[in-house]
VEXDREN-2710 file (C-alpha; in Angstrom, 1 decimal):
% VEXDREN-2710
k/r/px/py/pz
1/UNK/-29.2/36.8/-25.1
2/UNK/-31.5/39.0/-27.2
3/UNK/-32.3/42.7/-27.8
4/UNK/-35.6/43.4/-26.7
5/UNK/-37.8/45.6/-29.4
6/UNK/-36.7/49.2/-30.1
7/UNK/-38.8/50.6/-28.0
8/UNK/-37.4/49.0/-25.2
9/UNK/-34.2/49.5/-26.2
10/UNK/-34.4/53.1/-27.0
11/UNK/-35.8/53.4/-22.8
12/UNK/-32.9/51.5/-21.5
13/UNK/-29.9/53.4/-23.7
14/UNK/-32.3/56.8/-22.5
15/UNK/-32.3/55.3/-18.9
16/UNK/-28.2/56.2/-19.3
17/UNK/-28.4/59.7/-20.3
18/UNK/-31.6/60.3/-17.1
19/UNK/-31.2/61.3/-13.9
20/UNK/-32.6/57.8/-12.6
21/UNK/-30.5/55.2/-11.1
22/UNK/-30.9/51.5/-12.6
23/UNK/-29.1/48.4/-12.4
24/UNK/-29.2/45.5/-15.3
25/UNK/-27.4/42.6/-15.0
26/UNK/-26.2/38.5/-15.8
27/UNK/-24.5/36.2/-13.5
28/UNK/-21.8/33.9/-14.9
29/UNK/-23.3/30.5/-17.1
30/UNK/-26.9/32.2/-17.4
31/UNK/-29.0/34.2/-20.2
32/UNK/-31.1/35.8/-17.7
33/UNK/-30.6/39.3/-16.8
34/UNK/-32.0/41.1/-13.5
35/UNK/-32.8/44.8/-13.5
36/UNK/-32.8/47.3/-10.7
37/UNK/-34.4/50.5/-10.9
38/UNK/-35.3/53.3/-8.6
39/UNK/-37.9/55.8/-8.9
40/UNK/-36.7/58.8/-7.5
41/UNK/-33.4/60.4/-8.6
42/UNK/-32.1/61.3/-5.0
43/UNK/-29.6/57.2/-4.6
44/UNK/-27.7/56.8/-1.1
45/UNK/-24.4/57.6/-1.2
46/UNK/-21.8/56.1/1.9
47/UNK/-18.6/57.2/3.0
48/UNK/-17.0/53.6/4.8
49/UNK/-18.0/50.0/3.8
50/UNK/-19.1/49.2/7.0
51/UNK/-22.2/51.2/6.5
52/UNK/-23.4/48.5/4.2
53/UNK/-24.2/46.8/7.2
54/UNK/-28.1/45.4/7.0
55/UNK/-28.5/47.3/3.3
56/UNK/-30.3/46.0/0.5
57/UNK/-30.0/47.1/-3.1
58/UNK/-27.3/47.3/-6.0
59/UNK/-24.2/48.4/-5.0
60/UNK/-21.0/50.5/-7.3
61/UNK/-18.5/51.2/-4.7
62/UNK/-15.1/52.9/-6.1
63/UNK/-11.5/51.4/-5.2
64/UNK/-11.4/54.5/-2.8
65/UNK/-14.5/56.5/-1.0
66/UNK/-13.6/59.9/-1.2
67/UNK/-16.4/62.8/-1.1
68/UNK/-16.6/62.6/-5.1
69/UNK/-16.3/59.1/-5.2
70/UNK/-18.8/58.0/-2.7
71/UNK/-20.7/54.4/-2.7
72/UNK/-24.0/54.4/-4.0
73/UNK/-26.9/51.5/-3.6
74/UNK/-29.4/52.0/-5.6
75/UNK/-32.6/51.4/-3.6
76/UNK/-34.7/48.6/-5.6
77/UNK/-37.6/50.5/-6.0
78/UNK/-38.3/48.1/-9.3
79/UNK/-37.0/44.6/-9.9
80/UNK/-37.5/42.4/-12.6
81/UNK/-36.1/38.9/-14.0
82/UNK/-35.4/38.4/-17.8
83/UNK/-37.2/40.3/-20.4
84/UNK/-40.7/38.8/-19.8
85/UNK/-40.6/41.0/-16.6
86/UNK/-38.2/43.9/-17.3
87/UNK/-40.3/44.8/-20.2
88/UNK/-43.8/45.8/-18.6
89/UNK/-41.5/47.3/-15.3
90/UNK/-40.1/49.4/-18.1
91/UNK/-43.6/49.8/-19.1
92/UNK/-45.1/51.6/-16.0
93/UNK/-42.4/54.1/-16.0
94/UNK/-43.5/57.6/-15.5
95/UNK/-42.1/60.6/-18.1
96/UNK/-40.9/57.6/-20.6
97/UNK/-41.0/60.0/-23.4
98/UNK/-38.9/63.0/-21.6
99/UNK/-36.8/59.6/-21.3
100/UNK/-36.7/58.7/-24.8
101/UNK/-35.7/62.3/-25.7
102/UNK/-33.1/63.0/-23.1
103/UNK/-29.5/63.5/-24.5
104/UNK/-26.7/63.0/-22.8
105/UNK/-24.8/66.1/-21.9
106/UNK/-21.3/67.0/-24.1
107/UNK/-18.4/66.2/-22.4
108/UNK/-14.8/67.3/-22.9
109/UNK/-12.7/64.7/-24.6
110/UNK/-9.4/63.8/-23.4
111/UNK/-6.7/64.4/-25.3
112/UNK/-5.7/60.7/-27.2
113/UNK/-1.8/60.0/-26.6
114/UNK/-0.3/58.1/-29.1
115/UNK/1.3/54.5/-27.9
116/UNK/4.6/56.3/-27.6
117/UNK/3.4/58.7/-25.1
118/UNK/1.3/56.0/-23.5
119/UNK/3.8/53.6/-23.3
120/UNK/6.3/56.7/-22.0
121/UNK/3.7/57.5/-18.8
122/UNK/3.1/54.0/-17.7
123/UNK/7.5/53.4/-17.7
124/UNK/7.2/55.8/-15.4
125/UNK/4.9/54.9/-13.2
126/UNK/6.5/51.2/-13.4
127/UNK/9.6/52.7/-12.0
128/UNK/8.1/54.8/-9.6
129/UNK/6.8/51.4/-8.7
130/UNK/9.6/49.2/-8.6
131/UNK/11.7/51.2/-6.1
132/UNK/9.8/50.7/-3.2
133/UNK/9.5/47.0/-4.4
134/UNK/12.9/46.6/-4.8
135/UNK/13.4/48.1/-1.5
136/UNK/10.6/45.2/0.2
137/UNK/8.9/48.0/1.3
138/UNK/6.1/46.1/-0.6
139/UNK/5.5/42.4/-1.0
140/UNK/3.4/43.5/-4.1
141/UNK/1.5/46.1/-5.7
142/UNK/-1.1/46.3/-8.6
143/UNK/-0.5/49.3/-11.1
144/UNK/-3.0/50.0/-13.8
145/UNK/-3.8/52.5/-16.5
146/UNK/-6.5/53.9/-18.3
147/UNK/-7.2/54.2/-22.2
148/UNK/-10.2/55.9/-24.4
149/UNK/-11.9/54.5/-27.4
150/UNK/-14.1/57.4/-29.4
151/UNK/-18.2/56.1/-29.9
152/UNK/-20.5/57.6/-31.9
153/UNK/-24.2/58.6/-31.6
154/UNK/-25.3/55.9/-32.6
155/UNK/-23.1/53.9/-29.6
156/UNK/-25.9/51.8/-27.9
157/UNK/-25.5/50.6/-24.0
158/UNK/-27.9/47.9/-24.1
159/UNK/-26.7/46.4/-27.1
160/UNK/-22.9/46.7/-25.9
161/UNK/-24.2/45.2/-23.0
162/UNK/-26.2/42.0/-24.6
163/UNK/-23.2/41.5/-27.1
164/UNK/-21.0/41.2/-23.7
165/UNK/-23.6/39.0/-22.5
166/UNK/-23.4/36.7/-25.6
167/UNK/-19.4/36.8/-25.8
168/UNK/-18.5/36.4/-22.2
169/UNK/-20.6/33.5/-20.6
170/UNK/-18.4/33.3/-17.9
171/UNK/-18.0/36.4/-16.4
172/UNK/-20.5/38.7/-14.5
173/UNK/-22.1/41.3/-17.2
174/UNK/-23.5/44.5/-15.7
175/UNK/-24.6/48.1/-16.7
176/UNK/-25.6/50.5/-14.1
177/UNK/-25.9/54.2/-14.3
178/UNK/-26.4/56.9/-11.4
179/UNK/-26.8/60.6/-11.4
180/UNK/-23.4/59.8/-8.8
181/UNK/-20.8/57.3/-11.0
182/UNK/-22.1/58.3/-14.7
183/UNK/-22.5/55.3/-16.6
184/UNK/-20.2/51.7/-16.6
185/UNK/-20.5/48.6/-18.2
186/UNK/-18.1/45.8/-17.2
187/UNK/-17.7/42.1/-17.4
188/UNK/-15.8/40.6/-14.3
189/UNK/-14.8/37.0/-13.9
190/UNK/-13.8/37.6/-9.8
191/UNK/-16.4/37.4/-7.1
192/UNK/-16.0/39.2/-4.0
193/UNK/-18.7/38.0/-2.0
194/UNK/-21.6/35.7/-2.7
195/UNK/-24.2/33.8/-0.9
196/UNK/-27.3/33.6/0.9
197/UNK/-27.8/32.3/5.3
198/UNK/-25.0/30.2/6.4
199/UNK/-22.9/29.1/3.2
200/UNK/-20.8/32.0/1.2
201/UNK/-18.2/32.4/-1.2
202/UNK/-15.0/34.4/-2.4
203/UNK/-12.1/33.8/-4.6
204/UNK/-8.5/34.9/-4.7
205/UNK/-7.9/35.7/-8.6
206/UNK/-4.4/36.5/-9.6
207/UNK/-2.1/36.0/-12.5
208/UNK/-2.5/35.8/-16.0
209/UNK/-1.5/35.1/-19.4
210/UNK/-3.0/35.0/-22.7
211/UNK/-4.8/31.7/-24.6
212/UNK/-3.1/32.1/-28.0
213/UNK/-4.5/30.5/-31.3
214/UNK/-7.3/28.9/-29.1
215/UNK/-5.3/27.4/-27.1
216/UNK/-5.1/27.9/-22.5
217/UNK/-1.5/27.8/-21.5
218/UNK/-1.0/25.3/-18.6
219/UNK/2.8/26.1/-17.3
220/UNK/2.7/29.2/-14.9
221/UNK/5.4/31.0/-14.3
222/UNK/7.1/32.0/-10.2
223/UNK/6.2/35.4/-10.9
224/UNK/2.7/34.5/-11.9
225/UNK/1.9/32.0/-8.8
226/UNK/3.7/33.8/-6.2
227/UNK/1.4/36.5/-6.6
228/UNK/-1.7/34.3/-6.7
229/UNK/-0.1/32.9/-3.3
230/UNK/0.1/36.6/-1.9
231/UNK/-4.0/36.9/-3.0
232/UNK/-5.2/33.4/-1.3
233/UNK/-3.0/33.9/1.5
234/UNK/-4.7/37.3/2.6
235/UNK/-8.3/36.1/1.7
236/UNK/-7.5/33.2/3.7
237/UNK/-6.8/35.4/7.1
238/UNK/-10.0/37.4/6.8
239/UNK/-12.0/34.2/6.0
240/UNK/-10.9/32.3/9.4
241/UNK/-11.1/36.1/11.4
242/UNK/-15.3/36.0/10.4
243/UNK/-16.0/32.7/8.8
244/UNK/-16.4/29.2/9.8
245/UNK/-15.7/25.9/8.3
246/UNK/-13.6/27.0/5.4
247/UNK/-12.7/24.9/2.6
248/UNK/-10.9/25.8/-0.4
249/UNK/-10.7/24.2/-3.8
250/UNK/-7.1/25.7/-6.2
251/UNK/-5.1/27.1/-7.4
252/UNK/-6.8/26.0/-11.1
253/UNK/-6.5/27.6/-14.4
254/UNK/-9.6/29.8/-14.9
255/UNK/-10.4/31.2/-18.3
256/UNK/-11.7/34.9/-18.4
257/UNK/-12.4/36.0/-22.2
258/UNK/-9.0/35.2/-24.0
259/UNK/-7.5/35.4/-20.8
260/UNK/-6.7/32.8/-18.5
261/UNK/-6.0/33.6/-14.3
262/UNK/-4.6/31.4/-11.2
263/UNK/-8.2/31.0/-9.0
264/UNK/-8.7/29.6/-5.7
265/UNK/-12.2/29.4/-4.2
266/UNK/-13.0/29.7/-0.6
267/UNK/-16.1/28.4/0.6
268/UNK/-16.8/29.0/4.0
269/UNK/-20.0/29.4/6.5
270/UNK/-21.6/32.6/8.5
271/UNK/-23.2/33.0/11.9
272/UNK/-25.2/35.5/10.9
273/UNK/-25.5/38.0/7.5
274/UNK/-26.3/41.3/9.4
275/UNK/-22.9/42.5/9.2
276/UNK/-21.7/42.2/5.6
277/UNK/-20.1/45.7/5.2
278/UNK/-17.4/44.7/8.0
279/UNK/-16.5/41.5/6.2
280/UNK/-16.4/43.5/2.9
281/UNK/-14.1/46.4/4.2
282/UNK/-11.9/43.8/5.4
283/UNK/-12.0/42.2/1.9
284/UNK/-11.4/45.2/-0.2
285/UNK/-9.4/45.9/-1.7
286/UNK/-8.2/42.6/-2.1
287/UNK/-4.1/42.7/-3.0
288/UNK/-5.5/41.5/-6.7
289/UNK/-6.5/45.1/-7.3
290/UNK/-4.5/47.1/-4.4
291/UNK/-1.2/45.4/-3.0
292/UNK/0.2/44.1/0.6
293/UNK/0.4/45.8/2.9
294/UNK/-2.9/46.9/2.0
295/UNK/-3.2/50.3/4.1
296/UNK/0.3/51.1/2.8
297/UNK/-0.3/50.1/-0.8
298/UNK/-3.5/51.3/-1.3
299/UNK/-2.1/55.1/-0.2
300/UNK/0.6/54.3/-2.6
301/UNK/-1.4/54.1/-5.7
302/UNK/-3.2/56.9/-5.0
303/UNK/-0.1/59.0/-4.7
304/UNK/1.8/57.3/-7.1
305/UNK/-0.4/55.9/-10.1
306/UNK/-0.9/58.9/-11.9
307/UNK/-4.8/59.1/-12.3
308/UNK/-8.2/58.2/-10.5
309/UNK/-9.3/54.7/-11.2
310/UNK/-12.4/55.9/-9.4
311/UNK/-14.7/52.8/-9.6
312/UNK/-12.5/50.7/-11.5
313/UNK/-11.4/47.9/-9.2
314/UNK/-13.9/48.7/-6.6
315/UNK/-17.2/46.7/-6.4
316/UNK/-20.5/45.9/-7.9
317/UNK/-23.7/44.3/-7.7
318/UNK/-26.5/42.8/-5.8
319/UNK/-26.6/43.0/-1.6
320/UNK/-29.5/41.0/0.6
321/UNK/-28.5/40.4/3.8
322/UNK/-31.7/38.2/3.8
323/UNK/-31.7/37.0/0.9
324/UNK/-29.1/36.4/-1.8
325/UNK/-25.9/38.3/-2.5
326/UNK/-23.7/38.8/-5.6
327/UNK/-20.4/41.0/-5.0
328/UNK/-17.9/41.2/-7.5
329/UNK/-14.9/43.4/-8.4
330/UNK/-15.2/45.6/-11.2
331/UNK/-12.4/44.4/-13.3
332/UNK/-12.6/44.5/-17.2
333/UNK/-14.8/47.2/-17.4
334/UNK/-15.3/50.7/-19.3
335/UNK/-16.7/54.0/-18.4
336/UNK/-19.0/55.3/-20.8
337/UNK/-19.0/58.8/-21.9
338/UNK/-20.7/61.0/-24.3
339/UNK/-18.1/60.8/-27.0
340/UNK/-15.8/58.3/-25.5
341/UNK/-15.1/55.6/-23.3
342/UNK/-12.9/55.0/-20.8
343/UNK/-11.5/51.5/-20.4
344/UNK/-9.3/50.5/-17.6
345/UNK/-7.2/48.0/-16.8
346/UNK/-4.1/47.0/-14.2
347/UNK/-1.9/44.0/-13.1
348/UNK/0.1/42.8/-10.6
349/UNK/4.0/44.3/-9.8
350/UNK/6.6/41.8/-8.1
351/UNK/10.2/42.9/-7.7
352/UNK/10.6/40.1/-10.9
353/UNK/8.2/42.0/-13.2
354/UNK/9.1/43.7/-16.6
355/UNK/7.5/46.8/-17.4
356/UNK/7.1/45.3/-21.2
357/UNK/5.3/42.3/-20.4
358/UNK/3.2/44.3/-18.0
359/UNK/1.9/46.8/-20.8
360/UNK/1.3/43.8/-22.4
361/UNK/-0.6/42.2/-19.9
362/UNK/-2.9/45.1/-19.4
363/UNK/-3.4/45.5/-22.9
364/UNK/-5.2/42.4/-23.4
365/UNK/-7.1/42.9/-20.4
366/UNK/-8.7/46.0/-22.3
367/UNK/-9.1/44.2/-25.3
368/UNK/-12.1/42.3/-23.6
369/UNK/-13.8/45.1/-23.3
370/UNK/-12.6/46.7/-26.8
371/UNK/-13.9/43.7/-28.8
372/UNK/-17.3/44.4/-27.3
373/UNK/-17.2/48.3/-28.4
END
């Protein structure tokens, strides 16, 4: 994918710093990117899932709705496909140079722990972890952890966003920005919901190991399988609850950057598409991001995980009840700041797991979105 001209490219990196709500993004195996814009700076905000019900526009949803953390769908006041449109939308934009000017307001860094004291926090979370696992209080939870990566001025968006685009052809590469979330970029290999009338899709994506010198690993581990088991197993249930005519194809190796997961697709059928948000609360969050059992586990983490993921893990992209939609979880992506950005990343805990090959594990998870920066 290119970089458009300056111009443009100045308006879209100014787009992040505005108090207008845009969308741009690229599905998996394509150079075209879609972008989302709406004019007025006021973006609906919902409190349950369910109220997605019949809504149309781009979607951020966080892991957990709370008052500050609400879900947003941006209302597609402009849309556009690939450059050749995106360019004159930009074009007719009101106030472009109060755009072009706008800087993004100072934030307060936070303080950088050194891999010691990184290490040291994340131990003990593990252990807080464990202990109910240990205890089968859990059949499995996911624990993740957040790290920050300085950026300059001169830190560009759009060209973060293209060079993702250019690097990761097989993930879903999007950049959205709202008065509400702040700014993320993130590219996601694991679809929550997609499709369009009768015939949809979702995945259960769990486990992973690295590809090393080039080369995917093809022996997977118990610990590795049995959680992609717990994963297909719960998407499976919610599938035959509101689906019809449901086929699956996996456990396969799927590659994901230098990364390589256990995926099993579930393609199933839909009576009707007007009630989307009850199939999606049911679906998130799936145990790849939360844990079983899922009301249980997901008060857990919040109690127990040490910080807010806030819409890392929860969901993005593209909703058309009528039309096509593109839902995926926001894994593998960062939170952009004014001086820093936030990456996040998590993985699954079984009573087998070691806390060292876990930090591990989440550590090259951020390094896809680290090589990018």
């Amino acid at each position: 994918m290119r970089i458009p001209d300056l111009q443009i490219h100045r308006l879209i990196d100014g787009l992040t710093r505005s108090n207008l709500s845009f969308a741009l993004y690229r599905l998996p195996w394509t150079d075209e990117c879609y972008f989302i814009l709406q004019r007025t700076e006021e973006v609906e905000t919902l409190t349950d899932i369910s109220e997605l019900n019949g809504k149309k526009g781009f979607v951020i949803a966080p892991f957990r709705q709370t008052e500050e953390h609400p879900i947003v769908l941006i209302r597609p006041d402009i849309t556009a496909y690939d450059w050749d449109e995106i360019i004159p939308s930009l074009g007719s934009l009101e106030h472009t140079d109060a755009i072009l000017s706008s800087k993004q307001l100072p934030s307060t860094p936070v303080h950088t722990l050194n891999e010691t004291e990184r290490y040291d926090r994340y131990y003990a979370a593990f252990r807080r972890f464990m202990e109910p696992l240990k205890e089968k209080k859990f059949k499995k939870l996911v624990l993740s952890r957040p790290a920050f990566c300085p950026i300059t001025e001169e830190f560009s968006p759009l060209e973060t966003f293209v060079k993702a685009c250019n690097d990761y052809p097989r993930m879903m590469i999007y950049l959205c920005h709202t008065p509400v979330t702040g700014t993320w970029l993130g590219s996601t290999p694991e679809i929550l919901l997609s499709g369009s009338d009768r015939n949809w899709k979702t995945v259960a994506l769990a486990g992973t190991l690295p590809i090393v010198n080039g080369i995917e690993p093809t022996e997977w581990n118990p610990k590795n399988k049995e959680e992609q088991a717990i994963v297909a197993e719960y998407v499976r249930k919610i599938i035959k609850k509101h689906g019809m005519k449901m086929t699956e194809k996996g456990p396969y190796t799927a590659r994901a950057g230098q990364l390589v997961h256990l995926k099993t697709d579930f393609l199933f059928q839909l009576k009707e598409t007007g009630h989307l948000g009850n199939l999606l609360k049911e679906l998130h969050p799936t145990p790849a991001v939360c844990g079983l059992p899922k009301a249980e586990a997901y008060q857990f983490i919040a109690e127990n995980e040490g910080y807010d993921r806030r819409y890392y893990t929860g969901f993005v992209g593209w909703m058309d009840p009528e039309g096509n939609t593109e839902l995926y979880v926001n894994l593998r992506c960062m939170e952009i700041r004014s001086t820093e950005v936030k990456l996040y990343a998590g993985g699954g805990i079984l009573p087998s797991s070691e806390v060292r090959s876990e930090w591990e594990e989440t550590g090259a998870k951020m390094r896809t979105m680290k090589n990018i920066l």
